[in-house]
NUMARDO-638508 format. One record per residue (C-alpha): residue number from 0; residue in one letter; y, x, z. Coordinates in steps of 0.1 Angstrom, whole numbers, plus 5000, padded with zeros to 4 digits. Each point is the difference from the previous one (the first is absolute). Example, Ala and Ser with C-alpha at 12.3 -4.5 7.8 and 13.67 -1.06 7.14 Angstrom:
<nodes>
@k->0 r->a v->4955 u->5123 w->5078
@k->1 r->s v->5034 u->5014 w->4993
</nodes>
This chain:
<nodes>
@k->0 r->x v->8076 u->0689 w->3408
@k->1 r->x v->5021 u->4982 w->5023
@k->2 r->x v->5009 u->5033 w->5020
@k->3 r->x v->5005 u->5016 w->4967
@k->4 r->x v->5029 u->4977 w->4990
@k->5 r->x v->5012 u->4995 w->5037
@k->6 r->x v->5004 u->5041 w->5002
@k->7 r->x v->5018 u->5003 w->4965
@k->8 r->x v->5031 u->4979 w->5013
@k->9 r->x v->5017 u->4969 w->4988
@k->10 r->x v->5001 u->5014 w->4963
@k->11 r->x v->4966 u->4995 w->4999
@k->12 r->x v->5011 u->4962 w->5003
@k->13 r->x v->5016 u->4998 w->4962
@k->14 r->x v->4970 u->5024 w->4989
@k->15 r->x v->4973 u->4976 w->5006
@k->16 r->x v->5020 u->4973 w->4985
@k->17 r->x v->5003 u->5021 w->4968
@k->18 r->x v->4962 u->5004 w->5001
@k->19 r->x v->4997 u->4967 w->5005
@k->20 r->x v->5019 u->4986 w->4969
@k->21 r->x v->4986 u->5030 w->4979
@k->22 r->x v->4965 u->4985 w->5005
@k->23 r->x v->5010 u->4963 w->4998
@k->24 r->x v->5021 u->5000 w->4967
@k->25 r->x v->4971 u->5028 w->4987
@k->26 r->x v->4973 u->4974 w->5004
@k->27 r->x v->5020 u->4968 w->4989
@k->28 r->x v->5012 u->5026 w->4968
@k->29 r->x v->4960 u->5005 w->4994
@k->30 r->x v->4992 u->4967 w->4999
@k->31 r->x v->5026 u->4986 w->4979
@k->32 r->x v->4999 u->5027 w->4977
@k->33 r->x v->4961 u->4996 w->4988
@k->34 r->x v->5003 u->5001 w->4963
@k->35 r->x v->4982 u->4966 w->4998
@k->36 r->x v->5034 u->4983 w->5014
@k->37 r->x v->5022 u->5022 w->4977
@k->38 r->x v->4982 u->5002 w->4964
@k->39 r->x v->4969 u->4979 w->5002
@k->40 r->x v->4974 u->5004 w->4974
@k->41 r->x v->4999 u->4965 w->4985
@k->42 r->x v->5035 u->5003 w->4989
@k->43 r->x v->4995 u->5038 w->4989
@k->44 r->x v->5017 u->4999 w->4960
@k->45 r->x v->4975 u->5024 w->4980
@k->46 r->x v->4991 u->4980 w->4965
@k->47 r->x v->5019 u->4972 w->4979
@k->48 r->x v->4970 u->4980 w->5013
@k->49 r->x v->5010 u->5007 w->5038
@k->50 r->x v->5034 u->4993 w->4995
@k->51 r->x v->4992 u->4964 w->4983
@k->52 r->x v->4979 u->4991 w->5029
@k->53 r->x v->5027 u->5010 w->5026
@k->54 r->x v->5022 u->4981 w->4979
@k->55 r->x v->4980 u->4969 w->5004
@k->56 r->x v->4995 u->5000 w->5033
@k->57 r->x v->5027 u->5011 w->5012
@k->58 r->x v->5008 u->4966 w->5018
@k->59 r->x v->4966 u->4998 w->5016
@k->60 r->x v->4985 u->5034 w->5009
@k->61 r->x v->5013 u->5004 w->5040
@k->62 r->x v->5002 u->5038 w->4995
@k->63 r->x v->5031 u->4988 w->4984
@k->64 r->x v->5013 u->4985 w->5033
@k->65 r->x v->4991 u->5026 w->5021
@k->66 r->x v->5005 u->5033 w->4985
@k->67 r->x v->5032 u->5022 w->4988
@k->68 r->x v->4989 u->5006 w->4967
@k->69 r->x v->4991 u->4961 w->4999
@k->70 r->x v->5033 u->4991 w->5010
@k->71 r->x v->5021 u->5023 w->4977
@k->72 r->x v->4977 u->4984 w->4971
@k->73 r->x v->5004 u->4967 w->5013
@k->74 r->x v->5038 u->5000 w->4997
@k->75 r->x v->4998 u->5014 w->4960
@k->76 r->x v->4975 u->4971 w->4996
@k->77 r->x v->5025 u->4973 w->5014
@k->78 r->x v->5026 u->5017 w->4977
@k->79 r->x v->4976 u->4992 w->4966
@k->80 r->x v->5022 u->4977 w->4990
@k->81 r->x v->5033 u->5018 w->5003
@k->82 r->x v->5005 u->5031 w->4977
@k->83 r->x v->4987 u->5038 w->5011
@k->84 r->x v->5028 u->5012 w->5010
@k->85 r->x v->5005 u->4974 w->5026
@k->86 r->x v->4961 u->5003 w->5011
@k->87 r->x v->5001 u->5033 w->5001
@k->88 r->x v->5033 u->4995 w->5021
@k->89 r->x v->4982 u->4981 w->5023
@k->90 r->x v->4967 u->5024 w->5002
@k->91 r->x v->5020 u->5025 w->5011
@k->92 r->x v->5019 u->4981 w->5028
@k->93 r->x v->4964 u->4987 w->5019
@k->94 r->x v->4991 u->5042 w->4993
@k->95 r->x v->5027 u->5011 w->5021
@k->96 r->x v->4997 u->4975 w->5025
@k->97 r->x v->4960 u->5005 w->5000
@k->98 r->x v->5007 u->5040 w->5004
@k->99 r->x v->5023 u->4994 w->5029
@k->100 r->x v->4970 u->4983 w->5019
@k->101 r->x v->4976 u->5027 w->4989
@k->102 r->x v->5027 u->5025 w->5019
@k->103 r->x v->5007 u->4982 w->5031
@k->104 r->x v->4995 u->5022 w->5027
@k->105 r->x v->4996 u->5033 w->4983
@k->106 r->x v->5030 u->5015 w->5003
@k->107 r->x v->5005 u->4993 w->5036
@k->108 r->x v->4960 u->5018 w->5004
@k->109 r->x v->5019 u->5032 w->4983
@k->110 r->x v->5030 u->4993 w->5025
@k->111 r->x v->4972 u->5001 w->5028
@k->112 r->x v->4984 u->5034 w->4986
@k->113 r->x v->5035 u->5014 w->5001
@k->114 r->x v->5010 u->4984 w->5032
@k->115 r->x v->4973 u->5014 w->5019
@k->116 r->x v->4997 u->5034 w->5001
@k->117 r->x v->5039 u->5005 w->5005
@k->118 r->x v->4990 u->4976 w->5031
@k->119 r->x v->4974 u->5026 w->5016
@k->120 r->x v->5025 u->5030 w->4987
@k->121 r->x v->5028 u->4975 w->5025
@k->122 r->x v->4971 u->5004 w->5028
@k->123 r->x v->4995 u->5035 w->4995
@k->124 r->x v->5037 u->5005 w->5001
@k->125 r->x v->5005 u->4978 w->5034
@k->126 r->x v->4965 u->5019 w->5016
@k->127 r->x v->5014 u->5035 w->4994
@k->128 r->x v->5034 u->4988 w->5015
@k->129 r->x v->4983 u->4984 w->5032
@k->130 r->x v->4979 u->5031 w->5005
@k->131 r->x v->5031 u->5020 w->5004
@k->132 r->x v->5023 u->4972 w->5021
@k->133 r->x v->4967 u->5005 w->5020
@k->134 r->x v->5005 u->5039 w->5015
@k->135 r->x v->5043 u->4994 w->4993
@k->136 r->x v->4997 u->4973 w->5029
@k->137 r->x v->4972 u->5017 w->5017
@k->138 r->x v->5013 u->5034 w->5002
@k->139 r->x v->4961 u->5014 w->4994
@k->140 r->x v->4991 u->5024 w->4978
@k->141 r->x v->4959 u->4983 w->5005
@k->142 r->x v->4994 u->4990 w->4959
@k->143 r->x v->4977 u->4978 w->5014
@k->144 r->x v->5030 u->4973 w->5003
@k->145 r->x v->5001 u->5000 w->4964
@k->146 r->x v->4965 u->4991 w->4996
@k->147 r->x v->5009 u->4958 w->4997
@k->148 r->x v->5027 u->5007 w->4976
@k->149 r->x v->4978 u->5023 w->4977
@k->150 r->x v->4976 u->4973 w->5003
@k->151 r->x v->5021 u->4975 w->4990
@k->152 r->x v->5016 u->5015 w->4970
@k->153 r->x v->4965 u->5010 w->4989
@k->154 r->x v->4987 u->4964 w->4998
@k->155 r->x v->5028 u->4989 w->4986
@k->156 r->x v->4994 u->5025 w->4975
@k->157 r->x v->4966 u->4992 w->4994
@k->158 r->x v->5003 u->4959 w->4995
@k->159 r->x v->5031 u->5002 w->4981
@k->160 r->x v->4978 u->5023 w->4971
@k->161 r->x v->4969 u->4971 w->5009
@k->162 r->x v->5020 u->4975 w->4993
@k->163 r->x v->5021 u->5015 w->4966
@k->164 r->x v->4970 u->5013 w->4984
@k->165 r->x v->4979 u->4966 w->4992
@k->166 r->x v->5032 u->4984 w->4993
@k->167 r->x v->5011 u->5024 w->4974
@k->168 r->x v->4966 u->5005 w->4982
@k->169 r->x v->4998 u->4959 w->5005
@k->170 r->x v->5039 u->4999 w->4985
@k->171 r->x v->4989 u->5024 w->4971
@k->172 r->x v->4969 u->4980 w->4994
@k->173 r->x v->5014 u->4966 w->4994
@k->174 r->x v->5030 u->5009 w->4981
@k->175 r->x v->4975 u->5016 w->4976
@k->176 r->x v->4979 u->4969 w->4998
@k->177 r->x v->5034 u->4977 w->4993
@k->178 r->x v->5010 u->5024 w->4972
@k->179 r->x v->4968 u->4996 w->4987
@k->180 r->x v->4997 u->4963 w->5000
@k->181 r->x v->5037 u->4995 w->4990
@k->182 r->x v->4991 u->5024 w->4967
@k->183 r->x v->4970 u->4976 w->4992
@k->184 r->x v->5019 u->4967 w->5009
@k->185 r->x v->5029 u->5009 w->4973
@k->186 r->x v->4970 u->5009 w->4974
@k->187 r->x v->4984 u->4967 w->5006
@k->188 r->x v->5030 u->4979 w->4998
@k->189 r->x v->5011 u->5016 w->4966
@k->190 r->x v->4966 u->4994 w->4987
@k->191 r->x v->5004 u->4965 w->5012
@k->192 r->x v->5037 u->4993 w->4991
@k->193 r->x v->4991 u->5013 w->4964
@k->194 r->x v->4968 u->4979 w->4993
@k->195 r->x v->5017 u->4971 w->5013
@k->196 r->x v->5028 u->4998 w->4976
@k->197 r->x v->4992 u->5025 w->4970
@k->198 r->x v->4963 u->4996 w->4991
@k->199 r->x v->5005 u->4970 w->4986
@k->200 r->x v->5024 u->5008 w->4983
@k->201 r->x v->4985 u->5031 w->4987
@k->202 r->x v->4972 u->4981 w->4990
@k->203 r->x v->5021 u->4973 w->4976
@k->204 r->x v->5017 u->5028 w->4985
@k->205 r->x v->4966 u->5013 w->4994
@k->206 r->x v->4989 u->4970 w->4985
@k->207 r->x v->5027 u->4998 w->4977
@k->208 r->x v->4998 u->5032 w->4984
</nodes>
């Protein structure tokens, strides 16, 4: 592997750098996007029942503390006492700041997938050139002096597209996921926001009549 990179040149250099931050922020990405950290069961709104029992212990459960949808609920349950519009104010400023985190480091894996092929296209480029310098300074018309240039445009090549594939279908793959959770986190934090300030009043008025 060594004389692989050693005969592609010093673009290999940047090239296995790329493929080392594509598999570092892909596995850190993995593990701190497992649903249980984003949208964990327990605080999962599906009945009136549910919501009453998040409701309750909301100060207590530690999903609270250590999830995203925990947090964006948290902050509409410190806000009970103000009106909803100011809660839902407030839900909606810990959202933004919890889909930031959910995005770090995404956008610079699709810079990678990008980077990296026009990086092996650079090698190619500087190969084919350096085969030609070759019989220009040489004054030989052999086309075996071309040989290490061919070689080293063709690994060049060949690790840029190893390198911008994962990275793309990894880039693709967890943007996907995001868009997924953030469509879930904005259901659940309307469900929340309204049984926190209008059941109760829905059920006086219902009382009343």
């Amino acid at each position: 592997m060594w004389e692989l990179i050693k005969a592609g040149g010093w673009l290999m250099l940047p090239l296995v750098l790329c493929s080392i931050f594509t598999v570092a922020i892909s596995i850190e990405r993995f593990i701190r996007l497992r649903r249980s950290l984003i949208l964990p069961k327990q605080l999962l709104i599906h009945s009136g029942k549910a919501i009453d029992q998040i409701i309750n212990n909301m100060g207590q459960n530690k999903e609270t503390q250590f999830s995203t949808l925990g947090q964006v609920l948290l902050s509409g349950y410190q806000s009970r006492h103000e009106n909803a519009v100011y809660a839902r104010a407030q839900m909606e400023a810990k959202a933004s700041q919890e889909i930031a985190y959910l995005e770090k480091n995404i956008n610079f894996l699709g810079t990678l997938s990008a980077a990296a092929p026009l990086l092996g296209l650079l090698g190619t480029v500087i190969g084919i050139i350096e085969s030609f310098l070759m019989l220009d300074i040489t004054s030989s018309n052999s086309p075996l002096l071309m040989i290490p240039g061919i070689s080293k445009a063709l690994i060049t090549t060949a690790a840029g597209m190893l390198v911008a594939i994962p990275a793309l279908f990894a880039y693709r793959y967890f943007q996907r996921l995001i868009q997924e959770y953030i469509a879930e986190l904005e259901q659940q934090a309307t469900l929340f926001h309204a049984a926190l300030f209008f059941k109760n009043t829905n059920e006086t008025v219902m009382n009343d009549q």
